[in-house]
N, C-alpha and C positions, 0 to 999 in steps of 0.2 A: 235821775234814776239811780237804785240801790240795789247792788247784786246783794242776796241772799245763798250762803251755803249751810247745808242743818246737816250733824250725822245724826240720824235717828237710832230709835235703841227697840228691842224687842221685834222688830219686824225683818222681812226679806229685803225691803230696799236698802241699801247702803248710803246714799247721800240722793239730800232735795236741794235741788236749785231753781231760786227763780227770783224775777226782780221785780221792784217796787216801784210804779211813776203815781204821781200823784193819788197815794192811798190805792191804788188799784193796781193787782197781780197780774204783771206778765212772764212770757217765755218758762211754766215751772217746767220740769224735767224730772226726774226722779232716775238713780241709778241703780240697776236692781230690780227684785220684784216682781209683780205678772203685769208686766210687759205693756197687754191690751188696755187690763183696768187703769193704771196708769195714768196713761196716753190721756183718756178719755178723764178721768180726772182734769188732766191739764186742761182741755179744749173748755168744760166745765167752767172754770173757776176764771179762764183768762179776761180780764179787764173788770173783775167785779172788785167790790171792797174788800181788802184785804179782810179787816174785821169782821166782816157779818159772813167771806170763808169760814175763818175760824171758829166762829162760833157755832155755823151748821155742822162742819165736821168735827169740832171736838167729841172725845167721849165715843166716837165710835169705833166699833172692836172686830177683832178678826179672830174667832173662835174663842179658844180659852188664854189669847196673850195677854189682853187687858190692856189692847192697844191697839192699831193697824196705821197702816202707810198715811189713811185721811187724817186721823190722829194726830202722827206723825208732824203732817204738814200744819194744823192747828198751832202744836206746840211751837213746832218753826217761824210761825206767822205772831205767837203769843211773845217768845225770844225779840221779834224784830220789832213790835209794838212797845216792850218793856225795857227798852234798854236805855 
């Protein structure tokens, strides 16, 4: 398993955390942010392909930032994929 920590940029969360077992997303967390959606995010995503996360949530946006928290965790998920 591989801890992930992301500071994202343009949004209300402060930091994503979450780890990686075999290609598949657990325990994410987000520090920051509303709180609910969040949460519920996490519950979402937990134990799917990190990949095909990312690729659902890229590119989606939270009014006029040109970015949000899913985003966010895209890029974080695009970061840990790319390295």
């Amino acid at each position: 398993m591989e801890h992930v920590t992301y500071t994202p940029s343009g949004v209300c969360s402060k930091q994503i955390d979450f780890d990686v077992e075999d290609g598949k997303i657990r325990n994410l967390a987000y520090i920051g942010g509303c709180n609910g959606n969040l949460k519920a995010i996490g519950r979402l995503v937990e134990g799917k392909d990190v990949k095909e996360i990312a690729d659902i949530l890229r590119g989606n946006q939270c009014g006029a930032r040109g970015t949000s928290c899913a985003d966010q965790l895209a890029k974080a998920i695009d970061g840990f994929l790319n390295k």
